[in-house]
C-alpha positions as CSV (number, residue, x, y, z in Angstrom):
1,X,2.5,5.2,-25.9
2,X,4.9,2.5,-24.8
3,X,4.9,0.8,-21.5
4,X,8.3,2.8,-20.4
5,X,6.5,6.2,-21.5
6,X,3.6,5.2,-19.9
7,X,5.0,4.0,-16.6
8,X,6.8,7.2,-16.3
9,X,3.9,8.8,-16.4
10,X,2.5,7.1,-13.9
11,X,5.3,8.1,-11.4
12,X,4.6,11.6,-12.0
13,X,0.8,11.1,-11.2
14,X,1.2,8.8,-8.5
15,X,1.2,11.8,-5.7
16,X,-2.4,12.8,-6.3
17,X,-3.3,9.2,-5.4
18,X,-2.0,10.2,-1.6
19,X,-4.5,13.4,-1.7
20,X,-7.8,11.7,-3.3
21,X,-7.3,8.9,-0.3
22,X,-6.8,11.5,2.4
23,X,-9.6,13.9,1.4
24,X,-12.0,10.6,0.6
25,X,-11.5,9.5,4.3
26,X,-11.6,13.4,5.3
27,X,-15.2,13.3,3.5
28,X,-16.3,10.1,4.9
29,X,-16.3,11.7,8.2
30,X,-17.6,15.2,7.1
31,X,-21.3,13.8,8.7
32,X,-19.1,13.3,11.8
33,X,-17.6,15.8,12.3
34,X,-20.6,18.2,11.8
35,X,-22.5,16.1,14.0
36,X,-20.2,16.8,16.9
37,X,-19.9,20.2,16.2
38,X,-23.0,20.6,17.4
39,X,-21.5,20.1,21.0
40,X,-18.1,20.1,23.0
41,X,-16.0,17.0,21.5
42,X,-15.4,14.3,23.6
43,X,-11.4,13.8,24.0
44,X,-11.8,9.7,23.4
45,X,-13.9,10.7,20.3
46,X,-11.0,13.4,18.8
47,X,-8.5,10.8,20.2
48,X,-10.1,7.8,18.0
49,X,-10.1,10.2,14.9
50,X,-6.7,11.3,15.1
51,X,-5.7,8.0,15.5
52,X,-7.9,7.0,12.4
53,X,-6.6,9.2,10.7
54,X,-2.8,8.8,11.5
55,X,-3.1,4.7,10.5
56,X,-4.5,5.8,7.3
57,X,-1.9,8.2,6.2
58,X,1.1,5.5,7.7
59,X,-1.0,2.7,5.9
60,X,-0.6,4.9,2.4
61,X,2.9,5.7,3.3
62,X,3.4,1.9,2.9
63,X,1.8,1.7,0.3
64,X,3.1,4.3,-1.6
65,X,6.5,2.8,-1.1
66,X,5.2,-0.6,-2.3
67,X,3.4,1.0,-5.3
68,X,7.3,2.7,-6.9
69,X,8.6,-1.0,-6.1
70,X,6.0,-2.2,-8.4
71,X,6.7,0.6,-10.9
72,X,10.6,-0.4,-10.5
73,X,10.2,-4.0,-11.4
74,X,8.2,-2.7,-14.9
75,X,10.8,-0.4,-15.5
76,X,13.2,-2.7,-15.3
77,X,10.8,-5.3,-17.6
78,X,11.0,-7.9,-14.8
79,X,7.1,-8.0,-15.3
80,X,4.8,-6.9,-17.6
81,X,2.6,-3.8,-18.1
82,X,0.1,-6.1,-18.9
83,X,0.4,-7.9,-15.4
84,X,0.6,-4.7,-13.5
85,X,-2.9,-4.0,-14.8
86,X,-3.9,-7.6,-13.9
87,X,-3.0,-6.9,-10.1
88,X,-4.2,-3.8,-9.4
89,X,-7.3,-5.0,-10.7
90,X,-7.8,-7.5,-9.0
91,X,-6.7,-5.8,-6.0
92,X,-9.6,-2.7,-6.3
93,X,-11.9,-5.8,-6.6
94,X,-11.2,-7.3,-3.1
95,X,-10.7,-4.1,-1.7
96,X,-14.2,-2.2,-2.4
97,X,-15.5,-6.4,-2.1
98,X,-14.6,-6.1,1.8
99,X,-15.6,-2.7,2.2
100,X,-18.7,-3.6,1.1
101,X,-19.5,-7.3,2.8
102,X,-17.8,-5.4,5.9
103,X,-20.9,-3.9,6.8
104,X,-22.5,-7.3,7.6
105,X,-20.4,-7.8,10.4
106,X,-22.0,-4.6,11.9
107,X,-23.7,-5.7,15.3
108,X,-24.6,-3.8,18.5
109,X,-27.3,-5.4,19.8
110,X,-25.9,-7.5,22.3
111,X,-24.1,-5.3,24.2
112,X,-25.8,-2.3,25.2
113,X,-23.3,-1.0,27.8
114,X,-20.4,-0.9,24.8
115,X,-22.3,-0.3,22.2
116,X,-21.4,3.3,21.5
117,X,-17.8,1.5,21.8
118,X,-18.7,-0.9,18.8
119,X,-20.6,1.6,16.6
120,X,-17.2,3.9,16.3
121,X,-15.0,1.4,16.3
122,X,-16.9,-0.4,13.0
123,X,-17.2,3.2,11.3
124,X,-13.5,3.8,11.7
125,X,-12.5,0.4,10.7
126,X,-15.0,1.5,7.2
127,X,-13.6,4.1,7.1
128,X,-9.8,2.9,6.4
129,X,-11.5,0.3,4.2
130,X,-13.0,3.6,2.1
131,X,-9.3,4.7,1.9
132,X,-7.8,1.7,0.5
133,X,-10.9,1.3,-1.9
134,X,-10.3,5.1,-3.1
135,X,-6.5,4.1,-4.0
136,X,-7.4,1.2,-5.6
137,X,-9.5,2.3,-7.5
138,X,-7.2,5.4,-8.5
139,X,-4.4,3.1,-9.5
140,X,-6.5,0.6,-11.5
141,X,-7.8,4.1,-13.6
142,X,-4.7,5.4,-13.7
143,X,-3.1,1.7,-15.5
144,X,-5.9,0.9,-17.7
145,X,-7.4,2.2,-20.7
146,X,-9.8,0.7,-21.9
147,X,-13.2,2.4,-21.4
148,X,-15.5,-0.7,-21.0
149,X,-13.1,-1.6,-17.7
150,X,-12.7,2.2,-16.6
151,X,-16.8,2.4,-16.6
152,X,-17.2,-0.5,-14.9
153,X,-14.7,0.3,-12.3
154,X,-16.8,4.1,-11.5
155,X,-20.3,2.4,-11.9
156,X,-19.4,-0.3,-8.8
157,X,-17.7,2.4,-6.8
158,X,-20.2,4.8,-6.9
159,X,-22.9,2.0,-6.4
160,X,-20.9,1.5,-3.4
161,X,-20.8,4.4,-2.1
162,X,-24.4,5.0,-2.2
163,X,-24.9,1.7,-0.4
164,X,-22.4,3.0,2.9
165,X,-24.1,6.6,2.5
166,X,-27.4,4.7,3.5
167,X,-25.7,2.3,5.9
168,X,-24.0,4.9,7.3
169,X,-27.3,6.9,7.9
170,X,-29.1,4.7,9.5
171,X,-25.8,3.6,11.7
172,X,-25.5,7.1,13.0
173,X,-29.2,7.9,13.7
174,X,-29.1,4.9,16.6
175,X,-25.4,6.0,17.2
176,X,-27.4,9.5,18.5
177,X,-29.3,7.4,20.6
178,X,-27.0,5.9,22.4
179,X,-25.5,9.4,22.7
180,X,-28.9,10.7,24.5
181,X,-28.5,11.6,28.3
182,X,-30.2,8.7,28.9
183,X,-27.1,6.0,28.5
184,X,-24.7,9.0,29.0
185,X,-26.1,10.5,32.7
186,X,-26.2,6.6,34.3
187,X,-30.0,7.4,34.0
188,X,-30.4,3.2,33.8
189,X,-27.9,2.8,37.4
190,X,-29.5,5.7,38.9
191,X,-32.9,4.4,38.9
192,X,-32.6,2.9,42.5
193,X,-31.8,6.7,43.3
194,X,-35.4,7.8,42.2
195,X,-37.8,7.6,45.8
196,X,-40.5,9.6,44.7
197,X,-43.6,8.2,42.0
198,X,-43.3,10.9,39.8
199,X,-39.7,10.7,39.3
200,X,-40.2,6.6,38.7
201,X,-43.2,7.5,36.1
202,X,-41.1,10.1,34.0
203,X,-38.2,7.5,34.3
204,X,-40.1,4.5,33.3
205,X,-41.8,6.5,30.1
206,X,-38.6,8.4,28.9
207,X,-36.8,4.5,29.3
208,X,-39.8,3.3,27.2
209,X,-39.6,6.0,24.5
210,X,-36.0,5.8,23.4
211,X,-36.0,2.2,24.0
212,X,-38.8,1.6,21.4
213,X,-37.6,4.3,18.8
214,X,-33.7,2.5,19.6
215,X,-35.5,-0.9,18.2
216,X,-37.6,0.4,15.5
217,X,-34.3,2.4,14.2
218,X,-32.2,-1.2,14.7
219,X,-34.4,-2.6,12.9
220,X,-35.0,-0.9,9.9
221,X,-31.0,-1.3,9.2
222,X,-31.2,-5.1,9.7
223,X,-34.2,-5.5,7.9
224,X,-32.9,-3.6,4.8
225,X,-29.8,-4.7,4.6
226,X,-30.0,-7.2,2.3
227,X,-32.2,-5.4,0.1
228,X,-30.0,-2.3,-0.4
229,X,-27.2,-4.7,-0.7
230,X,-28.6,-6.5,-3.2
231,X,-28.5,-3.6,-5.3
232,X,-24.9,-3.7,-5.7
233,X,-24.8,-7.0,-7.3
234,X,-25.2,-6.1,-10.4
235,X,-22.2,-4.0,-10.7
236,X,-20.4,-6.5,-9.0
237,X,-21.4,-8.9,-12.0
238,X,-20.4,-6.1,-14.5
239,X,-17.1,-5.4,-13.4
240,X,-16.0,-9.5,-12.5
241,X,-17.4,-9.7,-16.4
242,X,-15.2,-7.2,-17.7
243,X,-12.2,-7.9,-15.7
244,X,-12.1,-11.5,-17.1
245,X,-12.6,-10.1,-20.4
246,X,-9.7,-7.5,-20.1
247,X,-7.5,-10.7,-18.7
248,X,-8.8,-13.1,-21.4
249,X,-7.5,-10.0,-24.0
């Protein structure tokens, strides 16, 4: 197939890119959404999805529109097929690169009093990144054929996504805590409140409880980290390997 044919093609399939990025970012928050199901929504939570989801679908709408300029210039052979393939790439490459180092900017620890604030504000941000990785990815498929490239390409992503599935995990098990009627009553300001012993004792153990499972679930996400994201390295090796290769070709 020549590059025109094969260009045209990729007009007509360019749509489903839209769809697989929305339902990937829809799926990312299924855990979410099931979660809060479980109790009346808070508006500023529904507020922060809708707004989520609204940047992602303007962010593709830009996108989409840059993507046919791209297709434009090859049409009109002011670049190369060849070079198309080369960018988009190396684009999917950055893109599921900072999704993934992303997480290690992840900290809540030294804020207690906005930490609920922090934890939803980093999975939305993952979330848009899971987007843009999803429509990188579709793209780079969608241009090149050569199998070695294509395996490479599905072998890091879904490394990748097994690596925020666990990250993700372990963020929204201390995200519950933080959730507990202990941060959301004012349980910690209304301490002064409490005259009688008993009230003090139950206080002081219930304070101790979710304090010490808070840490030991902190923990085991910092301490891990590293290890689970050193599992992705070798498909990060893989696919740099056989992106030179494909460039070199």
């Amino acid at each position: 197939m020549n590059d025109y044919s094969r260009i045209v093609e990729l007009i007509n399939s360019f749509a489903s890119i839209g769809f697989l990025a929305l339902v990937g970012f829809a799926l990312y928050f299924r855990s979410y959404l099931i979660e809060k199901a479980k109790s009346i929504a808070k508006k500023e939570d529904i507020a922060a999805l809708t707004r989520g989801v609204e940047e992602v679908k303007d962010e593709f709408e830009r996108d989409r529109e840059s993507w046919r300029n791209e297709l434009r210039v090859a049409l009109s052979k002011e670049t190369s097929y060849h070079d198309l393939c080369r960018n988009h790439l190396i684009e999917f490459h950055a893109t599921i690169s900072e999704w993934n180092y992303r997480v290690h900017e992840l900290d809540w620890t030294g804020d207690e009093k906005n930490a609920l604030d922090i934890i939803r504000q980093a999975r939305s941000d993952l979330s848009k990144l899971f987007a843009k990785t999803g429509t990188a990815r579709a793209k780079a498929k969608l241009l090149v054929d050569t199998p070695e490239v294509i395996s490479a390409i599905d072998n890091y992503y879904h490394a990748s996504v097994a690596f925020h599935s666990w990250s993700s995990s372990c963020v929204s098990s201390v995200k519950e805590l933080y959730e507990d009627e202990f941060f959301n009553q004012g349980y910690i300001e209304k301490k002064e409140e409490l005259n009688d012993l008993e009230s003090l004792k139950a206080y002081y153990k219930l304070s101790k409880e979710i304090r010490q499972d808070l840490k030991s679930r902190t923990y085991y996400f910092y301490d891990n980290l590293s290890v689970e994201f050193d599992r992705l390295l070798p498909f990060e090796i893989e696919l740099s390997e056989q992106i030179k290769r494909y460039l070199r070709d």
